[in-house]
N, C-alpha and C positions, 0 to 999 in steps of 0.2 A: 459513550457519547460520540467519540470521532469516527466508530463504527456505525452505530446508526447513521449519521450523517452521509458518511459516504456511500452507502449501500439505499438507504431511503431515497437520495436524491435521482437515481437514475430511473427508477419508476417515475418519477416527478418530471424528468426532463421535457418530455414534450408538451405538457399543461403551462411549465413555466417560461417555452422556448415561445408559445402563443399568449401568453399575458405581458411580455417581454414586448413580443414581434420584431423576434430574430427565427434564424434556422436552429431545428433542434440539433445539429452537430454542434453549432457554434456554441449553442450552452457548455459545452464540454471547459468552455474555458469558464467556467463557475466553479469546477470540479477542478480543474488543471493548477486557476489561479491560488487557490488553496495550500494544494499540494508542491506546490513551487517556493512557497514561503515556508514550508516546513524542511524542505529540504533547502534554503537557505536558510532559515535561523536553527535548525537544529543543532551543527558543528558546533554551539556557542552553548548548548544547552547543559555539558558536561565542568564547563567553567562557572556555569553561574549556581549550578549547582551545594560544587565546591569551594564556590567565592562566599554566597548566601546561606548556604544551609538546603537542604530537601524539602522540609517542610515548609518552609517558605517560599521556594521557588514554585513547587507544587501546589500550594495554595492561590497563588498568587494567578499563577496560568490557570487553573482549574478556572478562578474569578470572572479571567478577562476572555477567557474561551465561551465562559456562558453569556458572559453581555453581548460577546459581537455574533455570537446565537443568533440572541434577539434581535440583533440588527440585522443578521439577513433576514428574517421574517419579516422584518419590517419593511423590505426594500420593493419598490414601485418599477426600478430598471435595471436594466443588465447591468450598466456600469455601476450604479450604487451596491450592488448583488456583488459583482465584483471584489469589490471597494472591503464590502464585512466578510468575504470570503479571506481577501488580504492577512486582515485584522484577525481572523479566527485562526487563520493558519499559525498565524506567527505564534500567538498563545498557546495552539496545538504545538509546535516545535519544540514548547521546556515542559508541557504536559510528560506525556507518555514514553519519553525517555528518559526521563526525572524518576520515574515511578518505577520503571524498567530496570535502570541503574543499581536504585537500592536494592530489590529483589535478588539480583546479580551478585551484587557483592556482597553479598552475605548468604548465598550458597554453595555447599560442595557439591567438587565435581563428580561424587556419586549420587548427588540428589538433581543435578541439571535437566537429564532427561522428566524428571518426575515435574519439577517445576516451571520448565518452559509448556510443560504442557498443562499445569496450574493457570500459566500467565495467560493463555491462549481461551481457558472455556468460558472466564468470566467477559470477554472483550469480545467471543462471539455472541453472547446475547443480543450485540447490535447488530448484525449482519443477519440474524435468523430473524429479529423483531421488523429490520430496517427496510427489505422487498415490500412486507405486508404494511407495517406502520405508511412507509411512505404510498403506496396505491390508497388506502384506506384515506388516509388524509386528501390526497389529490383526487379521487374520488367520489364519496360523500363530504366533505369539509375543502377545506383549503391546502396548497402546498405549503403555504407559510407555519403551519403547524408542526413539520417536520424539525422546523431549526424553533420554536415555543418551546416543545418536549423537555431544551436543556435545560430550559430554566430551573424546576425543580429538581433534576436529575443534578444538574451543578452546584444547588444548595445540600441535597442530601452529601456530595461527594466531598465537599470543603468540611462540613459538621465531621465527617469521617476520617477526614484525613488529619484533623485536629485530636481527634481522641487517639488514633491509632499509630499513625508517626511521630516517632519522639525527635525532641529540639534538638537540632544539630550543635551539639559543644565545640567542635572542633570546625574552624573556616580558615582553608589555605588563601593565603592573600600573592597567589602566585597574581602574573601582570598578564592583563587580555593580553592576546598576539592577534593586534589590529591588522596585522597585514595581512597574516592567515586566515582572518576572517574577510578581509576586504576581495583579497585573490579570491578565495573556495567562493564568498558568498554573488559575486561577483558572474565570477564563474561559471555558476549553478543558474542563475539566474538567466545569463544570456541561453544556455544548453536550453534551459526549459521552453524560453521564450520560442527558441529555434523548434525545439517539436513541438509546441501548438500553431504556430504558425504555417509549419508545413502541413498539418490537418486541415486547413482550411481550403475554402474552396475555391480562390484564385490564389495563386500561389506563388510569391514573390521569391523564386530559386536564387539569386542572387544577394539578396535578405540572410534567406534561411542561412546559405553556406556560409556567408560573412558572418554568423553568430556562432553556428558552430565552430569554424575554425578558431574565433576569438575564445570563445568557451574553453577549449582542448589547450589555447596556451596557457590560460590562465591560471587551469588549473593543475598545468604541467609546471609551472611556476610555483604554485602554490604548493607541488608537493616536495619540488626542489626548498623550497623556503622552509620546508616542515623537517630535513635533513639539518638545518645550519642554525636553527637555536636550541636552547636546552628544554624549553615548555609554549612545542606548536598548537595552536588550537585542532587540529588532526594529527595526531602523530600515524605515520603510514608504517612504520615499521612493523606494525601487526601483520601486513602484507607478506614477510618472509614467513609466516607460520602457515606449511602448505593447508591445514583443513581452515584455516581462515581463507585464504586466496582462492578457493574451490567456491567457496560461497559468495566470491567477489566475481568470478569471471559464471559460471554455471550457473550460478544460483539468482544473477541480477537475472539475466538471460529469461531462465523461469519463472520470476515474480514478477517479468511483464506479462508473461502468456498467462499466468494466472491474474492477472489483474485486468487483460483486456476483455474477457469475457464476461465479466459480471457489468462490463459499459455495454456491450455490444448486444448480448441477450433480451436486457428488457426493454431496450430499442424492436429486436428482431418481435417481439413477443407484440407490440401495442402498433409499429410501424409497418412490419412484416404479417403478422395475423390479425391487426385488426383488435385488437383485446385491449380493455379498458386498463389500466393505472393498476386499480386493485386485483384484478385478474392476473396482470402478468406480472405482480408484487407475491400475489399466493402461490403463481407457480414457481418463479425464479425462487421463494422460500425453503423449495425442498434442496436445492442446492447446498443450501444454508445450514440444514439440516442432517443431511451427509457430511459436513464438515464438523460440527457437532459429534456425530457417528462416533466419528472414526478416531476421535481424542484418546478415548482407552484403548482402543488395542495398539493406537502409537507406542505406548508406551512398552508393549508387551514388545511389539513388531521390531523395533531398534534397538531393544535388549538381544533380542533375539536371533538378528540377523545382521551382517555388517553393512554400514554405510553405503557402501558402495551398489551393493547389491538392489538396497532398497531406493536410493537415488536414478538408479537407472533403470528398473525394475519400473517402479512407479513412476518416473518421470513416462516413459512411454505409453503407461496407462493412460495418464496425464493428456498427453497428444492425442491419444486415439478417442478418448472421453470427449476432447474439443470434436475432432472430423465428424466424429457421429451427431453431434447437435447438429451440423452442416445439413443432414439430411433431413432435417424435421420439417414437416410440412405443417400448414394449417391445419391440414385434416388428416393427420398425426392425433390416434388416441391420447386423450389427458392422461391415463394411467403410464404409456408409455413414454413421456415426455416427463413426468414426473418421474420418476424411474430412474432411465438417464441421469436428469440433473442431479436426483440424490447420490448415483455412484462418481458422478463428474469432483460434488464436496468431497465424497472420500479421497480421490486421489488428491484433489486442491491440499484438503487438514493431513496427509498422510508428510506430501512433500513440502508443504511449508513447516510445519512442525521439526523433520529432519534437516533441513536446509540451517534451524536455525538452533537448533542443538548443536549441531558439527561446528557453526563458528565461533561457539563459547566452550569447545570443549577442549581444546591445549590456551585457553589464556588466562593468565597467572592472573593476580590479585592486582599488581600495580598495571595489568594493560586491561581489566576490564572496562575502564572508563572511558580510554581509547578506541578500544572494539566497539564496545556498543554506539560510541556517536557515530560510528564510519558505518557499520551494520546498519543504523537506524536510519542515517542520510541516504543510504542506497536502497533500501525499500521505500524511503518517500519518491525518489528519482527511478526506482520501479512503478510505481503507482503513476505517476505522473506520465513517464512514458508510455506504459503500459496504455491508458485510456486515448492519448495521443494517438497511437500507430493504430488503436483502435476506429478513431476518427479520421483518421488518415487511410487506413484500407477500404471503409467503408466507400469513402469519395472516391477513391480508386476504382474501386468496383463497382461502383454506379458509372462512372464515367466510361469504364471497358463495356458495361454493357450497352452507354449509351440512355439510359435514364436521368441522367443531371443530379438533380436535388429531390427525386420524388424516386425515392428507395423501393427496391422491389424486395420479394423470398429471398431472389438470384443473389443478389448484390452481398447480405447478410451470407447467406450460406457459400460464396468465395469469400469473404472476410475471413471466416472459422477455419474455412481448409488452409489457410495463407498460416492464420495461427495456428493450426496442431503441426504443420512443417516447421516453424520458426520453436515450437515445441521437441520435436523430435532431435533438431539440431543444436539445444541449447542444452543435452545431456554430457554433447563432447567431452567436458573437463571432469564430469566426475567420475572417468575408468580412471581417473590418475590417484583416485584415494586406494590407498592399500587397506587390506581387510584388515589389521592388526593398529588402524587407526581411531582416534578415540575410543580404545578401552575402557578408558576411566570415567569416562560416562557412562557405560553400557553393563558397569560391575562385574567386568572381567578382568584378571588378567595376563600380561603381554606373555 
């Protein structure tokens, strides 16, 4: 559900940036304001967990994520659009880390590799259905049918999550840590606000920096504050376990470049070529597709070869896979452009996949809960940024060439090169993994 959404709505964007009557960059903040509330309520997502029970919490979020569904389809303007974006997020925040959580902690670490890549093919069916679904709906039909869809998908997922999660017996009655949440959420909040605002296209630099800076103390506070009780709502000390911190500093880095292209593409495809919603929803598809791909041999590929190799190895692919979209033209063969994007997902599914096995593979039983909300906040604050620098390069490079707000080939294709360099440089930290690094995921060993 929160895969198709996010993947459906960027075919959508321009239909609903014109029923709106706003700029289709500025929809970004439909997508932005979403992903900003997940990475502020999520830090809290591994407490209420353990305060309420999983299945309850899970239930519960599953519930209120399908109704504020329906409320963005219901919504007549940006700000109301907004408004259930809000409301959806937040629900998405005890969603899919809830469910991520249990999965985690009840597997060994010679079966991680096999089950991160479990967690990963059922959650692409939204990203492979979400290009096509969403042009198909915007269309022939309406946009408003992309966020309809959850309604029955959120009824079957609640009937399931009743028969198949058992009731949690056991609820620690540890105490929120109000202030760890007030700093991080706080925090998070301003950072985000700070990068969509700087996407936009007069630019209040003075704004922006005054948010950032406030942002970086807060949450430099907040990690000081996470040292001096005994149950922080982030515990950062996972941070000293080097293949966690590789996927904190390299690995954020690369789940923006991978997350700026799937915003910036089916812009390139409907604003740059001209192609309808559902056309450049079929093509962006095969993308999707390759990410698909390449699920089974991950698992072979990371057995088989050490982290490091495949990190750096394939992050370059990675980059180069973006530069070459750079060069696509309109009248660029469909076969060839379909082609591309499908080996662009392989490298996407190869290096998310490893990225996200490495940072569960040295932590123990009592830090999985800690890892995975800090892991999980950082791919929403990836996602989030990612689409950001994406709307923020684009206006960059319209304004370098002097087009304003009426986007050319040019513009989109220096976006992409801008990203496969910010690609290339985002591999620096992981020569620092040693080949003799998570073994114990890879069934070898030392």
């Amino acid at each position: 559900m929160e895969n198709l959404d996010s993947t459906a709505i960027t075919t959508a964007i321009p239909k609903m940036a014109q029923d709106f009557s706003v700029d289709p960059v500025t929809m970004s903040m439909g997508i932005t304001s979403y992903v900003i509330m997940l990475a502020v309520f999520i830090p809290i997502s591994g407490w209420f967990a353990e305060r309420f029970g999983t299945r309850n919490i899970f239930s519960i979020a599953i519930a209120g994520f399908t109704i504020s569904s329906a409320l963005c389809g219901l919504s007549y303007s940006l700000p109301i659009f907004i408004g259930a974006r809000i409301l959806q997020g937040i629900f998405g925040a005890l969603m899919v880390p809830v469910g991520r959580l249990a999965v985690l902690s009840n597997t060994e670490k010679k079966d991680l590799v096999t089950t991160i890549a479990y967690l990963s093919w059922p959650g692409l069916a939204g990203p492979i259905c979400g290009p096509f679904l969403g042009g198909f709906f915007t269309t022939y039909f309406t946009w408003h049918w992309i966020f309809f869809v959850n309604v029955p998908l959120g009824i079957i997922a609640i009937l399931l999550t009743f028969k198949y999660i058992p009731k949690s017996t056991q609820h620690f009655k540890k105490k929120l840590d109000w202030v760890g949440f007030l700093l991080s959420g706080i925090g998070l909040l301003a950072f985000m606000i700070g990068i969509e605002l700087a996407s936009e296209t007069h630019i209040n630099l003075a704004l922006v920096i005054s948010l950032f800076v406030g942002a970086l103390i807060l949450l430099g506070i907040s990690v000081w504050h996470s040292f001096k009780i005994e149950h922080p709502l982030i515990d950062y000390s996972v941070m000293k376990i080097r293949t966690f911190k590789v996927t904190f500093t390299s690995g954020t880095i690369t789940q923006i470049v991978i997350n700026t292209a799937p915003y910036v593409l089916p812009l390139f495809f409907q604003i740059g070529f001209g192609m309808s919603a559902f056309n450049a929803g079929l093509l962006y598809m095969f993308s999707m597709i390759g990410n698909l791909a390449m699920k089974p041999a991950t698992i072979w590929i990371t057995r088989k070869f050490n982290f490091k190799a495949v990190l750096v190895v394939n992050g370059l692919l990675l980059a180069l896979a973006v530069f070459l979209q750079s060069y696509l033209q309109p009248e660029t063969p469909y076969w060839l452009m379909a082609a591309l994007l499908f080996c662009s997902g392989l490298t996407r599914s190869m290096q998310y996949s490893s990225m996200n096995t490495l940072a569960f593979a040295d932590i123990n039983d009592k830090e999985m809960n800690n890892a995975n909300t800090l892991n999980s906040t950082l791919r929403q604050i990836a996602l989030a940024t990612g689409i950001s620098i994406g709307a923020l390069l684009l206006h960059l490079s319209a304004n370098y060439h002097g087009n304003g707000s009426n986007y050319q080939v040019e513009d989109f294709q220096l976006t992409l090169q801008i990203i496969a360099i910010i690609g290339v440089l985002a591999i620096y930290d992981f020569f620092t993994i040693k080949k003799t690094d998570a073994l114990n995921v890879r069934n070898k060993k030392a």
